[in-house]
N, C-alpha and C positions, 0 to 999 in steps of 0.2 A: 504494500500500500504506500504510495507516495503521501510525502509529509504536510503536501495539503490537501490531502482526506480528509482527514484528523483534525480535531481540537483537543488540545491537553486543556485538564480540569484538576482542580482540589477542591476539597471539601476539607474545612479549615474551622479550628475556635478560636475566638478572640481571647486576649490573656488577662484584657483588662476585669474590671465587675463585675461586667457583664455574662463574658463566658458563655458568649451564644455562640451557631453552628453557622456556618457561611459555606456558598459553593461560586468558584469565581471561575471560568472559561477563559482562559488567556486569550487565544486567539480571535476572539469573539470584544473584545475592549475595546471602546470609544477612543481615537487617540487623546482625547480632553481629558478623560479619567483616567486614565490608562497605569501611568504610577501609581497615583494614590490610592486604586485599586489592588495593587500588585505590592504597595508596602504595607496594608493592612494585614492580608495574605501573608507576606513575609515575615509581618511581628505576631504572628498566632503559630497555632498550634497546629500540625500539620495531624490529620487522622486520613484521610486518601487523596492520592494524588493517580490518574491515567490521564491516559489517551482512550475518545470514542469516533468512532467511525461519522464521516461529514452525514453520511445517508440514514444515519439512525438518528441524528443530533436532536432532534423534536423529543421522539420518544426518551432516551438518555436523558436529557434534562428534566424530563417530567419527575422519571422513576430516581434523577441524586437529586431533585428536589423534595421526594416524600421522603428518602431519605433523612436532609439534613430538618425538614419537619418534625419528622418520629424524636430525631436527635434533642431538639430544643423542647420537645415536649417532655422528654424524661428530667427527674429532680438533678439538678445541677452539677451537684456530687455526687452521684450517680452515673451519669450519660456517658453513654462508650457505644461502641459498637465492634464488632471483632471483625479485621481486614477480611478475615473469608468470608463472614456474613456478608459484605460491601461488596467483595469480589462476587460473590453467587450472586446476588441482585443486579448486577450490571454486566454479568458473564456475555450475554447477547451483544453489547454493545460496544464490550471492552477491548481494544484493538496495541499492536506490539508499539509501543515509541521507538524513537532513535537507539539502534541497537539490543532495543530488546527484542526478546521472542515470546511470543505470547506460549502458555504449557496446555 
């Protein structure tokens, strides 16, 4: 798959009070937000980070959107999700980045 198939994505917590769940699409940024997008991102907490197929992207978005939903709805101290759970929910849509192979 060539590299603009693909959108790389994370699904990120802020560190600050709040400590809510976020999901930012890189390749998808406004160039007006684009940073400040990308350093919020950078000063959280990283829980999943892929690449999704350009042809699935609607649906993907939907499904690490109820994702980072479920996420914010659990008690604070609590909220996790386990990388394979993340990984099996998005198995359909999850595609290899730069030098990886998808298994």
């Amino acid at each position: 798959m060539a590299a603009d198939d693909k959108t790389m994505f994370e699904i990120y917590r802020e560190t600050d009070y709040n400590r809510s769940f976020h999901c930012i699409f890189y390749t998808d940024l406004d160039e007006h937000v684009r940073e400040r997008e990308i350093a919020k991102a950078a000063a959280g907490q990283t829980v999943f980070t892929g690449f999704i197929a350009d042809a699935l992207k609607d649906s993907a978005r939907e499904e690490i959107e109820r994702i980072v939903d479920e996420l914010n709805d659990m008690d604070e101290d609590e909220a996790g999700m386990p990388k394979e759970e993340i990984e099996q929910r998005l198995a359909a849509f999850l595609v290899a980045g730069p030098g990886q192979a998808m298994h």
